[in-house]
Structures are given as structure tokens and as C-alpha cells.
C-alpha positions as a printed NumPy array, in Angstrom:
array([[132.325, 183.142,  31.346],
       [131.116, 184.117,  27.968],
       [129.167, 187.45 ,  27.361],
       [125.263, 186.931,  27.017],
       [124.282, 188.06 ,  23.186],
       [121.191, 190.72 ,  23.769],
       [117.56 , 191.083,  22.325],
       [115.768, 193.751,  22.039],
       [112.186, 192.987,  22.122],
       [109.269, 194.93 ,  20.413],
       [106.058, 194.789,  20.774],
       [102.857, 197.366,  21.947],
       [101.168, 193.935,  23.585],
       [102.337, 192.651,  26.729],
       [101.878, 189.108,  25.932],
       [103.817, 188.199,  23.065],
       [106.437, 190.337,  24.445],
       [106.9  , 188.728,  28.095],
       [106.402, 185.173,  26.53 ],
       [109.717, 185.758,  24.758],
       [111.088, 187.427,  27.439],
       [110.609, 184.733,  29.612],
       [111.691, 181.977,  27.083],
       [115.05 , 183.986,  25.607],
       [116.111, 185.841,  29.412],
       [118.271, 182.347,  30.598],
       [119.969, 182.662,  27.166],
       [120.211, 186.056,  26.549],
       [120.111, 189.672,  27.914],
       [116.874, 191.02 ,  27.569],
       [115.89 , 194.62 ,  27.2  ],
       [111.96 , 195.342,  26.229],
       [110.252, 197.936,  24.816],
       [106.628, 198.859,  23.753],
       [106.919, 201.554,  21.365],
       [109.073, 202.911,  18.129],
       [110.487, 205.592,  19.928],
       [111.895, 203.458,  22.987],
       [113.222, 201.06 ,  20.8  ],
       [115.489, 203.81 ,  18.815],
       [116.795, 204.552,  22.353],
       [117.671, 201.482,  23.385],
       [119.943, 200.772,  19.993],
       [121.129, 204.034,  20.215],
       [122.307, 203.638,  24.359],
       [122.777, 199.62 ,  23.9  ],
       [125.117, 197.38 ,  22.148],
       [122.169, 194.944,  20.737],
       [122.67 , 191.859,  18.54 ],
       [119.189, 191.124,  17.863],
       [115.645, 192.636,  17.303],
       [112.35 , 190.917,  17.426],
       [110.176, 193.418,  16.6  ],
       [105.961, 194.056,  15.879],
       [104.783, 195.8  ,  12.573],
       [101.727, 196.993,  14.109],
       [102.305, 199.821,  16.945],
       [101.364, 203.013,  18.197],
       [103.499, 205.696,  16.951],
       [105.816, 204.668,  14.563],
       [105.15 , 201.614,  12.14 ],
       [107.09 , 198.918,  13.081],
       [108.813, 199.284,   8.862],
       [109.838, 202.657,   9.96 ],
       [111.707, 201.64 ,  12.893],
       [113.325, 198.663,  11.067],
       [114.404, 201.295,   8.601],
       [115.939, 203.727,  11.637],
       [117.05 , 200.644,  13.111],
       [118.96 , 199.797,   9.922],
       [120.319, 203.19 ,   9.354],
       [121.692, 203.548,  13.37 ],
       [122.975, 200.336,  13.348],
       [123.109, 198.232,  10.36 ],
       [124.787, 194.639,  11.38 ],
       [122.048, 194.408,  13.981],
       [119.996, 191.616,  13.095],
       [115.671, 192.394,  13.035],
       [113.3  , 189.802,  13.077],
       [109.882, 190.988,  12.365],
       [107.055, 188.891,  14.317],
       [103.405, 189.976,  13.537],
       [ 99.869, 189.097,  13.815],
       [ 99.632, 190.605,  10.48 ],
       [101.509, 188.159,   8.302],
       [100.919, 189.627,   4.57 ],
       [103.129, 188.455,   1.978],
       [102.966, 192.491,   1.334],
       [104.23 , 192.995,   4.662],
       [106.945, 190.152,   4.523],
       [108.451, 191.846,   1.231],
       [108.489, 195.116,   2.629],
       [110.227, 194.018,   5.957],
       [113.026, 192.064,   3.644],
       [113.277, 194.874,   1.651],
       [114.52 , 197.192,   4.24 ],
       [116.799, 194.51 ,   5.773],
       [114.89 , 192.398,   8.163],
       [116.647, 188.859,   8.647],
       [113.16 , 187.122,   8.659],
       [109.517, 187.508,   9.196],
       [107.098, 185.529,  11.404],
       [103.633, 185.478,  12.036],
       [101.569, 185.14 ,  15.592],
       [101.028, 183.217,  17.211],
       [104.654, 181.763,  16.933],
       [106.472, 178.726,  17.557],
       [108.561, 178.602,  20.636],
       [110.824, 176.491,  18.578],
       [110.882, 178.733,  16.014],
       [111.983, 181.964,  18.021],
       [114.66 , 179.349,  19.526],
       [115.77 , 178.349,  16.443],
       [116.368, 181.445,  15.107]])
């Protein structure tokens, strides 16, 4: 049997981040976190493939964990899903190496796609 990839989801609300729980956990390991700090841990314990992760938390910004992210690990893939979809914000996430940037609400099809 082939080895699950694994996600690392981020996100402060518990919403967004059990919907993709829910949708990506048949396809994919799933580890969760709700904060900056727990998601450094997990990359730094884990071997994770992918990161969806929220701009806006408490704590860190969700930029400054996608630049530790980067720095720990930097062939880990970050996707950076927000309710605060600025073209500012896009650039900025890009610039410091996230793989793409969408907005909430998001497409099932979208995060599936991806």
C-alpha cells in the first residue's frame, strides 16, 4: 500500500479547519493546528508535504510562519487560505514562497484540485 502524503492544516477558526479536515483525511494524513507556534512544532517533529495555512492568527502572523516554515523546511509546499484576500497579502505570501493563495470561503474543488 502506498504511503498517505500529509497536510498540515492552519487555521485559529474551527470551521474552515475541520471542513478540510474532513474533506482531505480519506486522502491524506491529517495533522491540525490552531496557532503559529504549534504549527512550527509539527514541521519540526513531522515529515509534512503540504501546508494550508490562515494569514490572520493569534500570535504569530500567518507570513511569519510561512517564512519559519520556509526556512525549517523549504520543499514543503504552503498554501495560504484567508478571509483576507488582498492582492497585498497575495504578493507578500508569494514572495516568501507560498505555492498559492486562496480566499474564504473556498471551493471544495479548489482545495481538491490543488
Amino acid at each position: 500500500m502506498a504511503q498517505k502524503g500529509s497536510i498540515l492544516i492552519v487555521d485559529d477558526e474551527v470551521g474552515p479547519r475541520e471542513s478540510l479536515r474532513m474533506i482531505l483525511k480519506p486522502i491524506y494524513e491529517i495533522y491540525t493546528a490552531t496557532n503559529g507556534d504549534e504549527a512550527l512544532q509539527v514541521i519540526q517533529n513531522e515529515n509534512i508535504d503540504l501546508v494550508t495555512l490562515d494569514l490572520r492568527m493569534p500570535g504569530l502572523s500567518g507570513i511569519d510562519v510561512l517564512r519559519e516554515i520556509k526556512k525549517i523546511r523549504a520543499d514543503v509546499e504552503v498554501i495560504v487560505i484567508t478571509g483576507y484576500g488582498t492582492l497585498t497579502n497575495a504578493q507578500e505570501a508569494i514572495r516568501y514562497g507560498a505555492g498559492d493563495f486562496i480566499s474564504k470561503p473556498f471551493n471544495v474543488a479548489d482545495i481538491i484540485a490543488i
